[in-house]
N, C-alpha and C positions, 0 to 999 in steps of 0.2 A: 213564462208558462210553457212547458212541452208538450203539447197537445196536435194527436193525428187528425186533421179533418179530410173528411174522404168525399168525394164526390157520386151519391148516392143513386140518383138518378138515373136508369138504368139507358136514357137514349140517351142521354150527355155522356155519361160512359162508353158507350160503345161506339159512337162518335167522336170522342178524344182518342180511344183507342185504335179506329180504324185512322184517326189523320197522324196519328204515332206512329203507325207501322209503317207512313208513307217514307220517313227518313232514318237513318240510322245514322250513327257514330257520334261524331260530335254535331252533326245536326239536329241529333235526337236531343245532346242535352242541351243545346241551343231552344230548342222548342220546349223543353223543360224551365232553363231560364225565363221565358217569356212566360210561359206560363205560371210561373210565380212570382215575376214582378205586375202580369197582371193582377194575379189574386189579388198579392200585395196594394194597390192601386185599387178593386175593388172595396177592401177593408178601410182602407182609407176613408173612400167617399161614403162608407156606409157610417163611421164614429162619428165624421163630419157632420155629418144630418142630425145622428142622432146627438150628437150636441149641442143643433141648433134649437133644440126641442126645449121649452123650458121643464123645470122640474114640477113634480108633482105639487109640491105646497106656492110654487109660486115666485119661491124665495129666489135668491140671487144664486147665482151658479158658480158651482164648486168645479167647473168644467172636466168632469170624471174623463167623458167620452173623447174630447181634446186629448187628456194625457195619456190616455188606452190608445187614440193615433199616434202619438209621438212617440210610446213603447213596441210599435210594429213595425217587421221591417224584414225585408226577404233576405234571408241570409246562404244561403245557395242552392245546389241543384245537379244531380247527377242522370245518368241516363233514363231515371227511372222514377224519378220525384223529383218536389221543389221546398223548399224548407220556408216558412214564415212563422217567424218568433213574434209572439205578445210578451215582451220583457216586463210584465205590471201584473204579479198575481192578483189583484182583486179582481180580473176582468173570468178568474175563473168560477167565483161568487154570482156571477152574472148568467154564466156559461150554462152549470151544473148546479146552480143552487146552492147554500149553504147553511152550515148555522157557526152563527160568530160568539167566540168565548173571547175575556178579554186576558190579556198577558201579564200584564203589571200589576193590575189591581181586582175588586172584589166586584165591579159592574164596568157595564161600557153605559158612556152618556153618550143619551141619545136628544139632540137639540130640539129645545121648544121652542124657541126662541130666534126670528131670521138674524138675531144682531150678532147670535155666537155658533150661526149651520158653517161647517167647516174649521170649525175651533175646540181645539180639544179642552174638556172642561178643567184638565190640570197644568195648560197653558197661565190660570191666573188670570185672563182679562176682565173677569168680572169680579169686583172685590166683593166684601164684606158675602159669598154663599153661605149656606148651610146647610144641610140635611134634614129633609121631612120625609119619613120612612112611611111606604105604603101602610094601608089601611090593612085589615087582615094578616094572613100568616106569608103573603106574597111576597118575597125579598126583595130588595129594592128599596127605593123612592126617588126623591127628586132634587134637585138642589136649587135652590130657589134664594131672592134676593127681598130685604122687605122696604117695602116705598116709601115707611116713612108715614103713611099714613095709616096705617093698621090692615095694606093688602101686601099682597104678595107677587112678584113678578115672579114665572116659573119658566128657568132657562135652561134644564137637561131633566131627562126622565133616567133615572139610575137601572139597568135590568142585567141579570148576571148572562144573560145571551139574547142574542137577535137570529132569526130565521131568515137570511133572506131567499126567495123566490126565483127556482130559473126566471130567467128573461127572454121568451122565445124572439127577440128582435133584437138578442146582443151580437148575432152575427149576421151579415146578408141571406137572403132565402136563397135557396139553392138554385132556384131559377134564374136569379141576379146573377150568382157566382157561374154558373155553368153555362149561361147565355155568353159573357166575357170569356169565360175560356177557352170556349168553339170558337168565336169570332179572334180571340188572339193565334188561334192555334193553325184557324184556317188563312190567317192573312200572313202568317210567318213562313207556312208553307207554300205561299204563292208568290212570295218573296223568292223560295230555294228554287224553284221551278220559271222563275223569268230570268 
C-alpha cells in the first residue's frame, strides 16, 4: 500500500521541526532514519495488540493484524522523510473503508460457520453444499449443508458485495505516534551533541 501519513498535530509538528533544524546533512537524514524505523516499531507494537484482541464472533483467529505486521517495514529515508511500506492491500479496507465486489465469481462467501472463518467456500472442504437463494428479490443466499436429519447446517452467506467500515484503531493514535517521534528524535540529537 502507498499511502502518505502525516503527522498532524500541530505541537508534535513544530517540535519535530524545530529538533530538525537543530542538524543538517547527513545528520539530518540520520534523524530521518530514526525516525522511521521508529514509526516503523511503533506500527509494529500497535498490529501486535491489536492481534492480541480476539475477533468479534469469538471464533479462532485468522491473525489478519499478525500479517499486516509482517507486511511492514521501513524502507528508507532522505533529508526530508522517512518511507514505511504496508506491502498487504487489505490493510487499506481497514484504513479508508471499503466496499468489496468479488472477482471470480457471482457473490463473496461470507462464513457462518467457525469450522469454515478463513476458508474460502470454493476451497471444497466441505462436501455434499448447495444453494438456498434468499427469500425475496435480494440476490444472494447461502450454501448450506443438510444433517441428515431434515435440518440444515448453514456455513456461508452468498452476497454480491460487503461494506466494510473505516477502523478508526487501524493505525496508532497520533499521540502514540508523535509521542515516540519527539522522544526518538530528541535522544538521536543528544546522541550528535555528546
Amino acid at each position: 500500500m502507498k499511502s502518505k501519513i502525516t503527522v498532524t498535530d500541530e505541537a508534535t509538528q513544530a517540535e519535530l521541526a524545530r529538533l530538525a533544524s537543530t542538524v543538517d546533512g547527513p545528520r539530518r537524514q540520520g534523524l530521518m532514519q530514526v525516525l522511521g524505523k521508529t514509526h516503523e516499531q511503533t506500527l509494529h507494537n500497535h498490529f501486535l495488540r491489536k492481534n492480541q484482541k480476539p475477533n468479534k464472533r469469538g471464533w479462532k483467529k485468522t491473525n489478519f493484524w499478525a500479517r499486516i505486521r509482517r507486511a511492514t517495514s521501513y524502507t528508507g529515508a532522505t533529508t526530508s522523510n522517512a518511507t514505511i511500506a504496508i506491502g498487504d492491500p487489505a490493510i487499506a479496507a481497514k484504513i479508508y473503508g471499503a466496499t468489496i465486489t468479488p472477482r471470480r465469481s457471482k457473490f463473496l462467501a461470507i462464513p457462518m460457520d467457525e469450522s469454515v472463518y478463513g476458508v474460502r467456500a470454493s476451497a471444497g472442504t466441505v462436501p455434499n453444499l448447495f444453494f438456498i437463494p434468499r427469500k425475496g428479490s435480494k440476490p444472494g443466499g447461502f450454501l448450506v449443508q443438510s444433517q441428515g436429519d431434515d435440518s440444515l447446517r448453514f456455513f456461508y452467506f452468498l452476497t454480491p458485495k460487503v461494506t466494510v467500515p473505516k477502523d478508526p484503531t487501524a493505525l496508532p493514535t497520533e499521540a502514540e505516534s508523535g509521542r515516540a517521534l519527539v522522544e526518538a528524535a530528541q535522544d538521536y540529537i543528544a546522541r550528535q551533541t555528546n
